[in-house]
Predicted model as a PDB file, atoms N, CA, C, CB and O in Angstrom, pLDDT in the B-factor column:
MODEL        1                                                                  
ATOM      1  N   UNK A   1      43.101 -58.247  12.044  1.00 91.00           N  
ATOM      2  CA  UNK A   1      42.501 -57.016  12.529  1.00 91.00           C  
ATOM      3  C   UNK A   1      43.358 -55.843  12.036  1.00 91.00           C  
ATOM      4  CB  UNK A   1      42.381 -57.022  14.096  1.00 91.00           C  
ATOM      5  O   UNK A   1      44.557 -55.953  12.292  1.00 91.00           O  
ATOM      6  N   UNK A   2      42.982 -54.773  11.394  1.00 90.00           N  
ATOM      7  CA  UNK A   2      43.338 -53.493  11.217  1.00 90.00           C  
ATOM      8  C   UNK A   2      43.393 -52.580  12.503  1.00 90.00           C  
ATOM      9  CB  UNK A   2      42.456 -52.988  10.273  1.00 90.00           C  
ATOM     10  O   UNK A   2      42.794 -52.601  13.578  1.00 90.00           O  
ATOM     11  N   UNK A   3      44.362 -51.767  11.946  1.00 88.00           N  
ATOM     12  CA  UNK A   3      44.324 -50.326  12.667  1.00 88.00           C  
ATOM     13  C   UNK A   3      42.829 -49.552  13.378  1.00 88.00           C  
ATOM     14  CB  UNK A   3      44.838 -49.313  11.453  1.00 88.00           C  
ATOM     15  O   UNK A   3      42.408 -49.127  14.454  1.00 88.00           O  
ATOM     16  N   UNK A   4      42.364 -49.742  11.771  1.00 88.00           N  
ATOM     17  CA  UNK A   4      40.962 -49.189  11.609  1.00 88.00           C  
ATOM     18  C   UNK A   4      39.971 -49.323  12.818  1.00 88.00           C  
ATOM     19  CB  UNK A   4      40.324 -49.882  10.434  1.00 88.00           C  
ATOM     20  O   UNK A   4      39.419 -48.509  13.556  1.00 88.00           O  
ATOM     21  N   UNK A   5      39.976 -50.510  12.726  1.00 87.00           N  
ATOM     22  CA  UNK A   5      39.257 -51.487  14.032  1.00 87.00           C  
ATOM     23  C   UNK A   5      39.583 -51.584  15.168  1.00 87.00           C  
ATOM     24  CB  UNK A   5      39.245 -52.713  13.934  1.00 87.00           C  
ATOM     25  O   UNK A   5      39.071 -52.437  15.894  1.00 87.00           O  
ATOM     26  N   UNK A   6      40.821 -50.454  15.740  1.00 89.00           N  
ATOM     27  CA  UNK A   6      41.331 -50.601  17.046  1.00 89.00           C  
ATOM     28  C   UNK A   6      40.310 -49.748  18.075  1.00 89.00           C  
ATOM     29  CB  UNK A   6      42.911 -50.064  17.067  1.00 89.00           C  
ATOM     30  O   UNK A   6      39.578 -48.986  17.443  1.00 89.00           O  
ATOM     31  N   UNK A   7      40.110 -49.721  19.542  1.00 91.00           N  
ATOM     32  CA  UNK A   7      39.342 -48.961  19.960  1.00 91.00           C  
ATOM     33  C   UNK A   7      40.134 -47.985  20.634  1.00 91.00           C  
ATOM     34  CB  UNK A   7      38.417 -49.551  20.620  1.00 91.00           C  
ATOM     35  O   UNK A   7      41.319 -48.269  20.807  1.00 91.00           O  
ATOM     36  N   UNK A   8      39.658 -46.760  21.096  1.00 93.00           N  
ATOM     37  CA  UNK A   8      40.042 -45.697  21.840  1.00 93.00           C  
ATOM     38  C   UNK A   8      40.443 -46.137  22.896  1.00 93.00           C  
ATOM     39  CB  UNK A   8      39.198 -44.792  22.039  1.00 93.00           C  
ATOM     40  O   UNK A   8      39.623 -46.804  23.527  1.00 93.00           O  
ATOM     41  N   UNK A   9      41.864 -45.945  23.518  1.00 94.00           N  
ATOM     42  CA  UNK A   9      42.732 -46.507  24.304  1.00 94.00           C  
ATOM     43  C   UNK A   9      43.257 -47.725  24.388  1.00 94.00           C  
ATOM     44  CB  UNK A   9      42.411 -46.365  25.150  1.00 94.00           C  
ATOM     45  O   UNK A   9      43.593 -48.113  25.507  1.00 94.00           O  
ATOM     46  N   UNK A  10      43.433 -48.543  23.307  1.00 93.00           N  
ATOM     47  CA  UNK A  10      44.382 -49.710  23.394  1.00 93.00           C  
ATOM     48  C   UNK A  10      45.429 -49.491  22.720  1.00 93.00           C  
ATOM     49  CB  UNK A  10      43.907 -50.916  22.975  1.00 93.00           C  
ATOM     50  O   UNK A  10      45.388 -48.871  21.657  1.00 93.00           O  
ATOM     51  N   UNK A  11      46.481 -49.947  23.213  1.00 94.00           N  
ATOM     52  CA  UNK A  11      47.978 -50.570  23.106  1.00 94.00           C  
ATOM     53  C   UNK A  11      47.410 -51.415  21.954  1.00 94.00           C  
ATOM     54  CB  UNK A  11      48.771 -51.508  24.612  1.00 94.00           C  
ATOM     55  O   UNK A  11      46.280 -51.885  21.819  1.00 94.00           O  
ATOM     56  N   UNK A  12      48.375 -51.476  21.244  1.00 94.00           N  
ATOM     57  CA  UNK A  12      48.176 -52.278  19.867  1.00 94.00           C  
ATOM     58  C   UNK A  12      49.766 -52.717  19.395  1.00 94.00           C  
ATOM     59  CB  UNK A  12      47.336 -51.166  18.546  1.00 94.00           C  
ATOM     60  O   UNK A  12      50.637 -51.873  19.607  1.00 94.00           O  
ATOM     61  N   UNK A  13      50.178 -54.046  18.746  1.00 96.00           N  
ATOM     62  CA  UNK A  13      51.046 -54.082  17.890  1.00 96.00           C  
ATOM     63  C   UNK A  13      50.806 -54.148  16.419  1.00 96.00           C  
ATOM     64  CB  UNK A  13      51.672 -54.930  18.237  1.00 96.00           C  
ATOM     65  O   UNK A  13      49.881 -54.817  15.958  1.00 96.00           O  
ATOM     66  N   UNK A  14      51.830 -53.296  15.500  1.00 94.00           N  
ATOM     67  CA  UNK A  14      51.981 -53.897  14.869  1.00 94.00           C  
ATOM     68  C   UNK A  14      52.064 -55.159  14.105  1.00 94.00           C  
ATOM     69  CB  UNK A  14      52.219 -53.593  15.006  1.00 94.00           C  
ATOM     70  O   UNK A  14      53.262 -55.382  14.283  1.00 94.00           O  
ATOM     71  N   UNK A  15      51.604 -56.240  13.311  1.00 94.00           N  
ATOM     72  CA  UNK A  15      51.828 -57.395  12.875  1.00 94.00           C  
ATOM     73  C   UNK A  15      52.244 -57.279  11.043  1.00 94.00           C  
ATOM     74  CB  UNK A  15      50.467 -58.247  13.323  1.00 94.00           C  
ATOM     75  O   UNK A  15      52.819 -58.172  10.422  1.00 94.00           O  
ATOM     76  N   UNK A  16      51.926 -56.372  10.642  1.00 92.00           N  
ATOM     77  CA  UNK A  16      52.148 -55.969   8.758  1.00 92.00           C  
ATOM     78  C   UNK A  16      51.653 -54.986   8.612  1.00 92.00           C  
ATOM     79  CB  UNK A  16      51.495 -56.834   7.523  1.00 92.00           C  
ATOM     80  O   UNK A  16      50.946 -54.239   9.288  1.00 92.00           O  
ATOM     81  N   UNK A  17      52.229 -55.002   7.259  1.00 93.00           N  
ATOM     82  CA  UNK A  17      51.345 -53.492   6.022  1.00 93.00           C  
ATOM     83  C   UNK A  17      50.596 -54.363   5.134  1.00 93.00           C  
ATOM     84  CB  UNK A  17      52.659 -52.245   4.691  1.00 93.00           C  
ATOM     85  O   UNK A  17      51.040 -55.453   4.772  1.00 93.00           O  
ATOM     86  N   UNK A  18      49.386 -53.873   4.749  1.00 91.00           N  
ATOM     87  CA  UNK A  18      49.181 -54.509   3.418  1.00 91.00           C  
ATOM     88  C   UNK A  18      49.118 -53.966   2.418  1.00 91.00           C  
ATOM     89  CB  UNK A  18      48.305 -55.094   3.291  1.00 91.00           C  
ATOM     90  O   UNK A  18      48.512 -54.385   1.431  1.00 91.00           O  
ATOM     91  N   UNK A  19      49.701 -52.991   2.492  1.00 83.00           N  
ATOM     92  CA  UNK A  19      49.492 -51.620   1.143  1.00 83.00           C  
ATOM     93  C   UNK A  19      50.881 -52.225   0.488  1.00 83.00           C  
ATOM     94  CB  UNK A  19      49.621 -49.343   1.768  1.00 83.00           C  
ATOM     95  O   UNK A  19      51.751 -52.969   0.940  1.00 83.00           O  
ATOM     96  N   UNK A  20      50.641 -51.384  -1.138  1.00 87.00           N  
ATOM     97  CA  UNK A  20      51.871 -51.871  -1.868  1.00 87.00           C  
ATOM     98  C   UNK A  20      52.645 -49.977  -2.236  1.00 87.00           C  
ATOM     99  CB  UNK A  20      51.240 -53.107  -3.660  1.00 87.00           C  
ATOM    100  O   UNK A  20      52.137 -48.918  -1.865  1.00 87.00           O  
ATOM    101  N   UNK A  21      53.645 -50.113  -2.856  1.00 89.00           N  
ATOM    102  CA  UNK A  21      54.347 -48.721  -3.397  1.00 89.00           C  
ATOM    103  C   UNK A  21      54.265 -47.458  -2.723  1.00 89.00           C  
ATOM    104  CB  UNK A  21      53.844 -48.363  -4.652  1.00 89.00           C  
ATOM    105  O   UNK A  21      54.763 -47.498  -1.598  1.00 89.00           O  
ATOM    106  N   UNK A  22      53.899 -46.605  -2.984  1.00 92.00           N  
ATOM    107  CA  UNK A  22      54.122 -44.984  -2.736  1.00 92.00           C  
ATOM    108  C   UNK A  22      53.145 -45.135  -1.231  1.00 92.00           C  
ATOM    109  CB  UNK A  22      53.332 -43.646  -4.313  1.00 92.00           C  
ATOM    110  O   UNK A  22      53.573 -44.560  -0.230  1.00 92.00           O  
ATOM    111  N   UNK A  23      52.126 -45.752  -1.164  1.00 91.00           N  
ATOM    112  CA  UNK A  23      51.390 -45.556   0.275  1.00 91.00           C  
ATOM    113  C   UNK A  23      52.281 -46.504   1.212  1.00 91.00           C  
ATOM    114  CB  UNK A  23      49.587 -46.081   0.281  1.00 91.00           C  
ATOM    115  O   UNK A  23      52.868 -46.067   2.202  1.00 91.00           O  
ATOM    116  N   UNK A  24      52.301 -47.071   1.040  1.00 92.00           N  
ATOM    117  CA  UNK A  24      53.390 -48.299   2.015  1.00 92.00           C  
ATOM    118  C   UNK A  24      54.437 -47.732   2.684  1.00 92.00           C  
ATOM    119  CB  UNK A  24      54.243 -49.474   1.099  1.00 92.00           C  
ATOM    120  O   UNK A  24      54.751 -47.673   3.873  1.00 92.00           O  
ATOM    121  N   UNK A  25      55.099 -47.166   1.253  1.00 93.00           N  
ATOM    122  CA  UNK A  25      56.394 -46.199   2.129  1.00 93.00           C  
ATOM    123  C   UNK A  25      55.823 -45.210   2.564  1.00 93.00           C  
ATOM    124  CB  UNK A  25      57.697 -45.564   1.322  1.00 93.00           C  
ATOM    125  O   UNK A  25      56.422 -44.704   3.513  1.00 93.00           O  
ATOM    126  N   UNK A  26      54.790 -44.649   2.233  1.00 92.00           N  
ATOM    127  CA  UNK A  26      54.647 -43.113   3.080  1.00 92.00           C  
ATOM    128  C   UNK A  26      54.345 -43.816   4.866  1.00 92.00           C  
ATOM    129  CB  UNK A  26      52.782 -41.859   2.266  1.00 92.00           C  
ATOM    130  O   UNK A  26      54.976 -43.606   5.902  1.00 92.00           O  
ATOM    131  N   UNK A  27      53.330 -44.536   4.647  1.00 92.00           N  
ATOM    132  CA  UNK A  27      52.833 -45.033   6.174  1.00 92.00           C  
ATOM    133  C   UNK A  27      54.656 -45.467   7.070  1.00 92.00           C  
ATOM    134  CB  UNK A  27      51.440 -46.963   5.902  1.00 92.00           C  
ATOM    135  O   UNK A  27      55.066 -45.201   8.199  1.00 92.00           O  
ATOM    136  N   UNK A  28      55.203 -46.088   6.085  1.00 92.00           N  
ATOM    137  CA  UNK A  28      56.713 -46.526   6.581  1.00 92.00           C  
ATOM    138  C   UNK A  28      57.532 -46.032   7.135  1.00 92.00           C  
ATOM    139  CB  UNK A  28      57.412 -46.791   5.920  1.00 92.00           C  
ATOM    140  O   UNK A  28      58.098 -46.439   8.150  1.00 92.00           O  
ATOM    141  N   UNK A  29      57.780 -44.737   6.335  1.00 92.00           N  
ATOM    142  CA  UNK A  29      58.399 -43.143   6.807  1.00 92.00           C  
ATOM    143  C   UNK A  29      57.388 -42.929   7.798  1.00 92.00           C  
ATOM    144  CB  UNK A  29      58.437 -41.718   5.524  1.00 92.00           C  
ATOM    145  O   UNK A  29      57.900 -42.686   8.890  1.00 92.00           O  
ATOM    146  N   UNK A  30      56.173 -42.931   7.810  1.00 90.00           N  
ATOM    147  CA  UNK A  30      55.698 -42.307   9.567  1.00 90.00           C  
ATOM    148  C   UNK A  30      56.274 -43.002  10.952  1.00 90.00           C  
ATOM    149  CB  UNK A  30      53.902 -42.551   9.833  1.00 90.00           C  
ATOM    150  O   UNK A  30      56.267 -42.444  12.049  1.00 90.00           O  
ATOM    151  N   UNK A  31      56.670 -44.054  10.739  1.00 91.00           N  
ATOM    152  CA  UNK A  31      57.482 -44.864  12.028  1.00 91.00           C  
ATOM    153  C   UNK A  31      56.598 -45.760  12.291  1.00 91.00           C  
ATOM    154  CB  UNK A  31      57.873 -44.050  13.460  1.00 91.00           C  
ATOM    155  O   UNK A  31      56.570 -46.248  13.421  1.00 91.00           O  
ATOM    156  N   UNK A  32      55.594 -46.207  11.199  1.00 92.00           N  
ATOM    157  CA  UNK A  32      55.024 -46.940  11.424  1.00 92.00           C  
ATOM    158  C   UNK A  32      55.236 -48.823  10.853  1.00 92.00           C  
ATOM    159  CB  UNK A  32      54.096 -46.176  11.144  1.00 92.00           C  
ATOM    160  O   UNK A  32      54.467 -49.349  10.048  1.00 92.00           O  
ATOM    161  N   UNK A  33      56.425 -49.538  11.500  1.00 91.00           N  
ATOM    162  CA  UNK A  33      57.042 -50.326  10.835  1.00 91.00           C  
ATOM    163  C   UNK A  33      56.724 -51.500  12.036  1.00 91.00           C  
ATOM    164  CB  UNK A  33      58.571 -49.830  10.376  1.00 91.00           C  
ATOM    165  O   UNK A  33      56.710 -51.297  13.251  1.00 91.00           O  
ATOM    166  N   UNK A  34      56.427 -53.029  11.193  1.00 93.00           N  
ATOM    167  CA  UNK A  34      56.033 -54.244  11.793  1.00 93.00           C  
ATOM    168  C   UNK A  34      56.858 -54.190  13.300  1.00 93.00           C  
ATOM    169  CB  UNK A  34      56.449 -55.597  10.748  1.00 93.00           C  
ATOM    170  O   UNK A  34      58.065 -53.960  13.234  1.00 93.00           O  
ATOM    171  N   UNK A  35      56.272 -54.386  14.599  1.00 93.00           N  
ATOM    172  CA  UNK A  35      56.505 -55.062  15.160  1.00 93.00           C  
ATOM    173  C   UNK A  35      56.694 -53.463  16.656  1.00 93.00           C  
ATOM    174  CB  UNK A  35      57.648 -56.169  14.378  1.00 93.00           C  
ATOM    175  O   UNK A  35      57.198 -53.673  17.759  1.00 93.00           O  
ATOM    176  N   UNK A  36      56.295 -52.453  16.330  1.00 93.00           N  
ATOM    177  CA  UNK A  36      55.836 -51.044  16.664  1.00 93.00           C  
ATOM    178  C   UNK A  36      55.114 -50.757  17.396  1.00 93.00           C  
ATOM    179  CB  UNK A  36      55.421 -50.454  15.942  1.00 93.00           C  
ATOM    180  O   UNK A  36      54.274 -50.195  16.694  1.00 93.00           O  
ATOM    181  N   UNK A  37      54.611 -50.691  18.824  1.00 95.00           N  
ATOM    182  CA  UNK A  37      53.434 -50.348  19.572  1.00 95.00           C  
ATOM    183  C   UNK A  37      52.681 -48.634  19.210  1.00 95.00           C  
ATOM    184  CB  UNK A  37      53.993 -50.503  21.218  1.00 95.00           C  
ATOM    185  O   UNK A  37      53.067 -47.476  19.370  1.00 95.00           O  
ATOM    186  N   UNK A  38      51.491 -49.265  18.677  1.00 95.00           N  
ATOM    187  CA  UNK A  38      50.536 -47.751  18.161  1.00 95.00           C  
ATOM    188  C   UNK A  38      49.638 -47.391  19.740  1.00 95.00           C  
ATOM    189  CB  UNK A  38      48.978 -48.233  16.422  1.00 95.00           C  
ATOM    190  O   UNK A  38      48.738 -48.201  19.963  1.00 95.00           O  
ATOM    191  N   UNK A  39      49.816 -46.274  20.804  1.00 96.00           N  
ATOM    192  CA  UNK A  39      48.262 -46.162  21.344  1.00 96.00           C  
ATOM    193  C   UNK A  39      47.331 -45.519  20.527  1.00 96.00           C  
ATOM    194  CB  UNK A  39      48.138 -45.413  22.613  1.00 96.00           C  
ATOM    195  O   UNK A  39      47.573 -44.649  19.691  1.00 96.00           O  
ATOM    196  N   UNK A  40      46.091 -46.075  20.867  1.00 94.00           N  
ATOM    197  CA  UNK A  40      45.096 -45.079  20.044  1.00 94.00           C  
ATOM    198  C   UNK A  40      44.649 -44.226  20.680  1.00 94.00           C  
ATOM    199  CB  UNK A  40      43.994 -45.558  19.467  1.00 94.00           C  
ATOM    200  O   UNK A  40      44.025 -44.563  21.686  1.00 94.00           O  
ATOM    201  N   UNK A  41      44.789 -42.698  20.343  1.00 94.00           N  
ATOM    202  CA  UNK A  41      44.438 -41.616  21.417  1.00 94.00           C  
ATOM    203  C   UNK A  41      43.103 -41.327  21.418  1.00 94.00           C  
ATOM    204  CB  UNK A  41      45.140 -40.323  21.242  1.00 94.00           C  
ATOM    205  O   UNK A  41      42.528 -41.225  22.502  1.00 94.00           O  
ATOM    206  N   UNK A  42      42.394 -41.149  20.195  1.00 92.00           N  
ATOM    207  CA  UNK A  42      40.946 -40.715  19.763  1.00 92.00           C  
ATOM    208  C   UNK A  42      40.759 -41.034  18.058  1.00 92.00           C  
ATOM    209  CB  UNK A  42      40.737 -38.904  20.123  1.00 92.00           C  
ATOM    210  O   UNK A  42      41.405 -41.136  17.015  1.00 92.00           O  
ATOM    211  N   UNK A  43      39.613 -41.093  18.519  1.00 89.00           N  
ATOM    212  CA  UNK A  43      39.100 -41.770  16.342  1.00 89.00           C  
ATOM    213  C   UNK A  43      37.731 -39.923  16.409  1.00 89.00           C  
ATOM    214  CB  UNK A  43      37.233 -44.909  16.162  1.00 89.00           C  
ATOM    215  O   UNK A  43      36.817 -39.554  17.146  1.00 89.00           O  
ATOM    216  N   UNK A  44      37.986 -39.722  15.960  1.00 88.00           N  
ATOM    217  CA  UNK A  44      36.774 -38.493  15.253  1.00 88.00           C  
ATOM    218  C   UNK A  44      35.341 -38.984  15.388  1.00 88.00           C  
ATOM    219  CB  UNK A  44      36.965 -38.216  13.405  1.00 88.00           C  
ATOM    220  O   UNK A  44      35.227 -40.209  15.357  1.00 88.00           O  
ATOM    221  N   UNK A  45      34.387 -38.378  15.512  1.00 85.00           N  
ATOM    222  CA  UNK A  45      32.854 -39.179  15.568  1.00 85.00           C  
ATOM    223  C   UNK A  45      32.301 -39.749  14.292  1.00 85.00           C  
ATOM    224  CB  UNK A  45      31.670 -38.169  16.038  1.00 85.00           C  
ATOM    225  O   UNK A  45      31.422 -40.607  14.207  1.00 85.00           O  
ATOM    226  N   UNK A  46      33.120 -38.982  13.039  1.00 81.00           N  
ATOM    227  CA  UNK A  46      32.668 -40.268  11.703  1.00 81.00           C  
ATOM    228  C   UNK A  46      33.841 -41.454  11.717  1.00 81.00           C  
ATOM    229  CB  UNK A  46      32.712 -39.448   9.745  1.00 81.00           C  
ATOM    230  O   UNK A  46      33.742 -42.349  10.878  1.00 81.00           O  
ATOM    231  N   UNK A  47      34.722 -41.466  12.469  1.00 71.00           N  
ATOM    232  CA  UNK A  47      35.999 -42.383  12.040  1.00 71.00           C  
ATOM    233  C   UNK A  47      36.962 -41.790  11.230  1.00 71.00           C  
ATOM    234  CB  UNK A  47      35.622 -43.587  11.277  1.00 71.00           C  
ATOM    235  O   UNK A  47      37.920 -42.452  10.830  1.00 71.00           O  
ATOM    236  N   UNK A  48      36.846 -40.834  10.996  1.00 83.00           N  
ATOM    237  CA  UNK A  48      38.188 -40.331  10.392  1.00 83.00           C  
ATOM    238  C   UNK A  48      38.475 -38.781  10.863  1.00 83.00           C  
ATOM    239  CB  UNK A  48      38.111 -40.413   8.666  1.00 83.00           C  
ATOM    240  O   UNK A  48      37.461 -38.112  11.063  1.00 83.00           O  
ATOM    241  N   UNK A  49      39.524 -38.247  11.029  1.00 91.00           N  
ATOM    242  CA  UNK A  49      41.013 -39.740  10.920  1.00 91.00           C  
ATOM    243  C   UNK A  49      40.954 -39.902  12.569  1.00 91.00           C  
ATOM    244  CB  UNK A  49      43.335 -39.073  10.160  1.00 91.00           C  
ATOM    245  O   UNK A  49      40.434 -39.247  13.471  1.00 91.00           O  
ATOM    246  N   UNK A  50      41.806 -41.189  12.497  1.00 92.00           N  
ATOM    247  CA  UNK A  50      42.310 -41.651  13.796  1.00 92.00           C  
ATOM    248  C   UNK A  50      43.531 -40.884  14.487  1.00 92.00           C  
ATOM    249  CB  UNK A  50      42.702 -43.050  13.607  1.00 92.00           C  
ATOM    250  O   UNK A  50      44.654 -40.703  14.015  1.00 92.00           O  
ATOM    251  N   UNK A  51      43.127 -40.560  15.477  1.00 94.00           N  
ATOM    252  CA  UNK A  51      44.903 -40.155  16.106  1.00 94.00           C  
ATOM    253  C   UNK A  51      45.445 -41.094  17.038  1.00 94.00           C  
ATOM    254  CB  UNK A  51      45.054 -38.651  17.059  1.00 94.00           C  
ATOM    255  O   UNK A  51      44.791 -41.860  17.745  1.00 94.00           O  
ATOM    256  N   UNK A  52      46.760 -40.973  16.986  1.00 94.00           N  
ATOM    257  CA  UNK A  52      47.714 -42.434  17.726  1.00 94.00           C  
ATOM    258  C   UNK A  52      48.955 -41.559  18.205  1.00 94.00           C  
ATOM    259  CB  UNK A  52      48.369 -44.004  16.344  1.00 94.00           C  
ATOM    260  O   UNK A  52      49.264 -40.402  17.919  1.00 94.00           O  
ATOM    261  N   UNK A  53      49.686 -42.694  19.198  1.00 95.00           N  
ATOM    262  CA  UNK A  53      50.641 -42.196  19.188  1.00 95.00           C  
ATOM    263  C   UNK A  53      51.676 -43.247  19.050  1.00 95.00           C  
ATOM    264  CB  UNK A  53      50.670 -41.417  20.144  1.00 95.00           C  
ATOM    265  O   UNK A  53      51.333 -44.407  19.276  1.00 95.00           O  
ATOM    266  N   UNK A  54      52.559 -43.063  18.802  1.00 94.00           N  
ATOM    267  CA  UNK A  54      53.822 -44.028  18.590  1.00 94.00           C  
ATOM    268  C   UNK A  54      54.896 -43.777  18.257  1.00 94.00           C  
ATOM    269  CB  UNK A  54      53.741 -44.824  17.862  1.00 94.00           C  
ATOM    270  O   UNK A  54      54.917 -43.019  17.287  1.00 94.00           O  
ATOM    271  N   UNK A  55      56.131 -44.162  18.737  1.00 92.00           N  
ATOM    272  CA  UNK A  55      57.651 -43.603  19.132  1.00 92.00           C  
ATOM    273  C   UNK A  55      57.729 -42.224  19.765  1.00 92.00           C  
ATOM    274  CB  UNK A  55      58.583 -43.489  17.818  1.00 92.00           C  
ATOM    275  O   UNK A  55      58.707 -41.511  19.537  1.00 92.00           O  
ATOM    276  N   UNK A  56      56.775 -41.835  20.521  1.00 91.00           N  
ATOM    277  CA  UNK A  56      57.053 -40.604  21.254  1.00 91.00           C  
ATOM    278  C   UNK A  56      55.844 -39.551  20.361  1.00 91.00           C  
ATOM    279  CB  UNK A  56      58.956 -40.103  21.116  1.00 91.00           C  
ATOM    280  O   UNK A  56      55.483 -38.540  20.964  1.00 91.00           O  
ATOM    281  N   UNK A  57      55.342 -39.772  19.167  1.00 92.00           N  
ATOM    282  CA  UNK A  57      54.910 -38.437  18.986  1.00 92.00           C  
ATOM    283  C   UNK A  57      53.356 -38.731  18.468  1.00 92.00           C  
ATOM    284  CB  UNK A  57      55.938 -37.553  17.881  1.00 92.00           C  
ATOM    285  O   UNK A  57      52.874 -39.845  18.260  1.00 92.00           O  
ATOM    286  N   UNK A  58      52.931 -37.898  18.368  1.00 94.00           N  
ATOM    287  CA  UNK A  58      51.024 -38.088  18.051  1.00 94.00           C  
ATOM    288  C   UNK A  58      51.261 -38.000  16.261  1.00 94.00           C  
ATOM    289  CB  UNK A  58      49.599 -36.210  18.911  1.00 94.00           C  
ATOM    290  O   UNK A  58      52.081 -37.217  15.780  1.00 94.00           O  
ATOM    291  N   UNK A  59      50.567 -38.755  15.562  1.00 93.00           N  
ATOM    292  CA  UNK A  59      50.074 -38.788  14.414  1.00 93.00           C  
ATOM    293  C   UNK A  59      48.661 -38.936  14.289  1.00 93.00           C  
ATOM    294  CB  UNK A  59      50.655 -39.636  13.813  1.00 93.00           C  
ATOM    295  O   UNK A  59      47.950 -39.427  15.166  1.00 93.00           O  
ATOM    296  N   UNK A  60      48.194 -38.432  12.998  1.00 93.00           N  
ATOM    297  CA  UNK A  60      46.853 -38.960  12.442  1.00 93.00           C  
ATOM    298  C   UNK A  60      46.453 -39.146  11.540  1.00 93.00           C  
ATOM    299  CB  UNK A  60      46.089 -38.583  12.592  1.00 93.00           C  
ATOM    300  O   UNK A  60      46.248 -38.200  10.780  1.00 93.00           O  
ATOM    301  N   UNK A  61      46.080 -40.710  11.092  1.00 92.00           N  
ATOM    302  CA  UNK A  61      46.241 -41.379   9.950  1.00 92.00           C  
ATOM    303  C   UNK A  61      44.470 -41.100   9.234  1.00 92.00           C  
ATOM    304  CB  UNK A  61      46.824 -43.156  10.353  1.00 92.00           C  
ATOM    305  O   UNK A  61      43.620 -40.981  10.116  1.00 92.00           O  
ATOM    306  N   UNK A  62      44.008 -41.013   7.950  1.00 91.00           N  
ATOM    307  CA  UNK A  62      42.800 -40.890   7.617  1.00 91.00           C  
ATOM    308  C   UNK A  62      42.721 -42.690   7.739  1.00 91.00           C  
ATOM    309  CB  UNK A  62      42.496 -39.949   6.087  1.00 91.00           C  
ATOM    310  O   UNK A  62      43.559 -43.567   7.531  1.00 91.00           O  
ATOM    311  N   UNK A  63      41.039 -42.718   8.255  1.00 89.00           N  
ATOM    312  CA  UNK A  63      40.915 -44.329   8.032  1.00 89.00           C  
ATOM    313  C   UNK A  63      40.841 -45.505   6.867  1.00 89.00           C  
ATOM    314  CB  UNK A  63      39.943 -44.533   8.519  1.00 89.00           C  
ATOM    315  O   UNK A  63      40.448 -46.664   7.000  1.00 89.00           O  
ATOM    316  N   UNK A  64      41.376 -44.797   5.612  1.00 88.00           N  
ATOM    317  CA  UNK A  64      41.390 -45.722   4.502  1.00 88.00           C  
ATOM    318  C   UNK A  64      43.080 -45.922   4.475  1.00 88.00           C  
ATOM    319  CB  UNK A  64      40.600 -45.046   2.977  1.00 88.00           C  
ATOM    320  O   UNK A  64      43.474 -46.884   3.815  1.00 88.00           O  
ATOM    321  N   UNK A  65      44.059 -45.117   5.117  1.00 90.00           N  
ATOM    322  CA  UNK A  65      45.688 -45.306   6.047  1.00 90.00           C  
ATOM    323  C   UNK A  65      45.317 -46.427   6.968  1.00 90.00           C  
ATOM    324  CB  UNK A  65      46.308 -43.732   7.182  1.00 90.00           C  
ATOM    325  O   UNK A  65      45.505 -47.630   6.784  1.00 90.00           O  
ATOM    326  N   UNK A  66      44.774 -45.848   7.961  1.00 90.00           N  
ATOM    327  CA  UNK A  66      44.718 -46.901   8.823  1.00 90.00           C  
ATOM    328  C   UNK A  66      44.279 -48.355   8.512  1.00 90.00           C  
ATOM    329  CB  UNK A  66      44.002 -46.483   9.703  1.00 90.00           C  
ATOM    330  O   UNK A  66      44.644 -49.346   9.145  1.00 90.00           O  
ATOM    331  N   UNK A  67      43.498 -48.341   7.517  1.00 91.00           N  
ATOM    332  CA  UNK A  67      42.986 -50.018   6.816  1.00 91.00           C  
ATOM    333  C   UNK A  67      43.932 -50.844   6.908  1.00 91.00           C  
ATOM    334  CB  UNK A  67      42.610 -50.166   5.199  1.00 91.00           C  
ATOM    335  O   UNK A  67      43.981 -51.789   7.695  1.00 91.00           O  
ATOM    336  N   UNK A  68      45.220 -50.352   5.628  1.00 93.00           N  
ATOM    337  CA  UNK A  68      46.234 -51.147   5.862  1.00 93.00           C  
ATOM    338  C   UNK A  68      47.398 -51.968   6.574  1.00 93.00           C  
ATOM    339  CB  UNK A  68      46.400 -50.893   5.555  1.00 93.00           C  
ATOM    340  O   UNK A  68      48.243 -52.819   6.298  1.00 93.00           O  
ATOM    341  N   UNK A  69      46.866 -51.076   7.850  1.00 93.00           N  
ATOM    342  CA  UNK A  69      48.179 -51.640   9.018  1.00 93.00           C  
ATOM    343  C   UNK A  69      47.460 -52.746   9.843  1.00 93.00           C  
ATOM    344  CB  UNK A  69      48.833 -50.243  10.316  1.00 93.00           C  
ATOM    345  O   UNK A  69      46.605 -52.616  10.718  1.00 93.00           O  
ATOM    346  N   UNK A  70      47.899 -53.603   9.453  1.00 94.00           N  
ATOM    347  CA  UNK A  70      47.541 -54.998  10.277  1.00 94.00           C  
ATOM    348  C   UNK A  70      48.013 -54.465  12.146  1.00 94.00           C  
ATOM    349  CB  UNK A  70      48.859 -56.695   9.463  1.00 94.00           C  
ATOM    350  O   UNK A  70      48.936 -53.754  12.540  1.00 94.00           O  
ATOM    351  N   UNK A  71      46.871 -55.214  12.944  1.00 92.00           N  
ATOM    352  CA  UNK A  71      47.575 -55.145  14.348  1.00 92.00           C  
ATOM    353  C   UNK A  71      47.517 -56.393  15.076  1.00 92.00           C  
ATOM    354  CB  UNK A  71      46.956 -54.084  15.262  1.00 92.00           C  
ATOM    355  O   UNK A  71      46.603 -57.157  14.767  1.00 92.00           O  
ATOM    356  N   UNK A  72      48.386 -56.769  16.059  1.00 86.00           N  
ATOM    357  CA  UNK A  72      47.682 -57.643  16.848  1.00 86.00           C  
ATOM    358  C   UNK A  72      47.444 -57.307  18.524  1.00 86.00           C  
ATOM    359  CB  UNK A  72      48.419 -58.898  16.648  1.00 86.00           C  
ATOM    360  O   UNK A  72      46.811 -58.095  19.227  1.00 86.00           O  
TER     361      UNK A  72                                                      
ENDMDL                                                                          
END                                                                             
């Protein structure tokens, strides 16, 4: 299961990335690293982007970002 696929208000872990190079690390540098609790705050009415929060602060990933982060 992806990020993508999480619903509005669940607790989520981390489980992987599946992106490779320059996107991998960018998502990486967001604090978004295996094993990380994401909440999901709100997804937009087309799905993009998602907003979350995790280690204390709100982000928002567009949903072809969010694809790659495996959750469980």
């Amino acid at each position: 299961m992806t990020l993508r696929e999480a619903k509005v208000g669940e607790t989520v872990k981390v489980t992987g990335i599946n992106g490779t190079g320059a996107l991998k690390r960018r998502i990486m540098d967001m604090g978004i690293t295996k094993g990380s609790e994401i909440y999901v705050r709100k997804v937009a009415p087309l799905g993009d982007p998602v907003e979350i929060t995790i280690r204390g602060y709100e982000l928002s990933l567009r949903k072809d970002d969010a694809e790659i982060v495996q959750i469980g």
